[in-house]
C-alpha positions in Angstrom: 3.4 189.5 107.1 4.8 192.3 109.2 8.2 191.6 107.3 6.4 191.8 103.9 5.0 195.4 104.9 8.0 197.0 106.2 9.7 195.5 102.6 6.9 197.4 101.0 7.0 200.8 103.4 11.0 200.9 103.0 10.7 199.9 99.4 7.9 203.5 99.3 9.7 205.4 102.0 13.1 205.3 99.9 11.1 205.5 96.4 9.9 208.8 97.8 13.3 209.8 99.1 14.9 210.0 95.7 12.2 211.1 93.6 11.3 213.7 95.6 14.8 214.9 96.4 15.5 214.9 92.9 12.7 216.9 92.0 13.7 219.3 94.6 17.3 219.5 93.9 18.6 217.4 96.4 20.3 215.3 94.8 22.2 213.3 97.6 19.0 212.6 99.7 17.6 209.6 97.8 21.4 208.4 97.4 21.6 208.5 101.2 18.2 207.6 102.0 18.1 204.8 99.6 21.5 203.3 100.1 21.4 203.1 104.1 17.7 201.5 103.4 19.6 198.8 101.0 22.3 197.8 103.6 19.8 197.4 106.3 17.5 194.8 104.0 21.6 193.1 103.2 22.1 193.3 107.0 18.9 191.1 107.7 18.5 189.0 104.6 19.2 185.4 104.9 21.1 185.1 102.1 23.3 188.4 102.0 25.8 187.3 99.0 22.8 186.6 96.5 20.8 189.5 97.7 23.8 191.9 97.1 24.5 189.7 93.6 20.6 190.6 93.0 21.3 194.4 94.0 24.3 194.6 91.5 22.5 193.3 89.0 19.3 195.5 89.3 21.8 198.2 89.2 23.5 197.7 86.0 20.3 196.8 84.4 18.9 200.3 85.7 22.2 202.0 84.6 21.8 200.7 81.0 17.9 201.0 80.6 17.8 204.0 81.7 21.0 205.5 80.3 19.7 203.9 76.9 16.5 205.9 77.3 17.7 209.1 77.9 20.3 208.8 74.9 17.0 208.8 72.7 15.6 211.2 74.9 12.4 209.5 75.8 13.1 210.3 79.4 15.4 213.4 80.9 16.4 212.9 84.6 16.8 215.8 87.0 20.5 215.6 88.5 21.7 213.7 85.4 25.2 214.9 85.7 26.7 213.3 82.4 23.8 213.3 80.6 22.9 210.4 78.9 23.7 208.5 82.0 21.6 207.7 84.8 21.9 209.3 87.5 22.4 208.0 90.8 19.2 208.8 92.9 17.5 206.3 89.6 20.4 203.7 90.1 19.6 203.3 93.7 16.0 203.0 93.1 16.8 200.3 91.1 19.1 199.1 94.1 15.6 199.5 96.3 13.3 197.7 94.1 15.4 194.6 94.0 15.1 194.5 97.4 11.1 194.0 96.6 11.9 191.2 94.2 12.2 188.0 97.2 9.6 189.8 99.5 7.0 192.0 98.4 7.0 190.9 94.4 7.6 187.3 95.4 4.0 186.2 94.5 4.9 187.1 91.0 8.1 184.0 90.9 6.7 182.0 88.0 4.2 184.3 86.7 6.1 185.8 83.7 3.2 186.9 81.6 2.0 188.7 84.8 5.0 190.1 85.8 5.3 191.6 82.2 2.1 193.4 82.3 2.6 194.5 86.1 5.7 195.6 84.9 4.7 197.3 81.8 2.0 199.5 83.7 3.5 199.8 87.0 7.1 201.0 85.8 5.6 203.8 83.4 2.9 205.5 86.3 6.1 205.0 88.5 8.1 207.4 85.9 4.8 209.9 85.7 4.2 209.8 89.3 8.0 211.0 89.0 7.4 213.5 86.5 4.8 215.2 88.5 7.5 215.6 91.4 10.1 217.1 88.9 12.3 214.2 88.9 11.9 213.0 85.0 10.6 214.4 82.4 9.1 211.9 79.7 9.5 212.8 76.1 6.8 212.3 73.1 7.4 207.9 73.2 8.5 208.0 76.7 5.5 206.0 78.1 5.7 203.3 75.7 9.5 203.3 75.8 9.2 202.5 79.4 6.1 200.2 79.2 8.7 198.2 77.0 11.3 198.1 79.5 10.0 197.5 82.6 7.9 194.6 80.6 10.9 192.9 80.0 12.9 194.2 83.1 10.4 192.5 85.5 10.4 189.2 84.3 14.2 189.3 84.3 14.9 190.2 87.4 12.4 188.0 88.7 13.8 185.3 87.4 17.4 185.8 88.4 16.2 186.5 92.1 15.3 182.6 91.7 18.3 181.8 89.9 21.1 179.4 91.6 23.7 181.3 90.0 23.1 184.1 92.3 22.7 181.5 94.6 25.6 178.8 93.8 28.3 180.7 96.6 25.3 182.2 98.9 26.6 179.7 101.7 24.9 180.4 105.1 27.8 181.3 107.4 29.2 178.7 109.5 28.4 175.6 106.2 30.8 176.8 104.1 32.0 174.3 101.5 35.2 172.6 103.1 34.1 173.0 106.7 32.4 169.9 108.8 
């Protein structure tokens, strides 16, 4: 339990780091913030290859979705230095919330239909919450643009954080294949 809520606070604390900063112009905080709270969860995580497999992942989903959305302008991002592309303080909040997927979202592993609707209502008031900070601001279908994507984006991610290809070379160290 304690583990679960300090996933959850880090998950917040980090959230709040890049949104916030962004909104305020400080671009670099969330980065900072957000990546030094990633490398501690890959410093204690039992299985560090397929946590940082899952990371990578959630990252180039993040960097597409989000990208793609601003192209059609359903969402603008503060700090977006090559506009359409995401910028970073959104790709390492995409790096933090797959830190959530194992721990604090893991009562969701199996529950697609679930973890489509949490994700379709839960991703968009994440993205207004943002826009009240100054970080984003949503365009005319931005809300259901996002509903979309985080519908689908949940469920995926989800199921890869189960997946044994992330898995297949996540050896613990020391039972390594070729090693008695």
């Amino acid at each position: 339990m304690k583990g679960l809520l300090a996933n959850i606070a880090f998950f917040h604390l980090g959230w709040l780091g890049c949104v916030a900063g962004a909104g305020r112009g400080l671009y670099w905080l969330g980065p900072a913030l957000g990546l030094a709270l990633v490398a501690r969860h890959i410093a204690s995580a039992s299985e560090r290859r397929a946590e940082v497999r899952l990371i990578a992942l959630a990252m180039a989903l993040g960097v597409v979705a989000d990208s793609a959305l601003a192209a059609l302008h359903f969402v603008t991002y503060a700090g977006a230095s090559w506009p359409p592309f995401a910028p970073a303080w959104i790709v390492v909040l995409w790096a933090l919330f797959a830190t959530t997927l194992r721990h604090a979202l893991g009562f969701l592993h199996g529950r697609w239909a679930l973890a489509a609707l949490l994700g379709s209502v839960s991703g968009p008031l994440s993205y207004l919450a943002g826009e009240r900070l100054g970080a984003v601001s949503l365009g005319v279908h931005g809300l259901p643009a996002l509903a979309v994507a985080w519908g689908l984006a949940l469920p995926i991610l989800l199921w890869a954080s189960q997946s044994r290809t992330l898995r297949a070379h996540a050896c613990p160290v020391g039972n390594r294949p070729g090693r008695s």
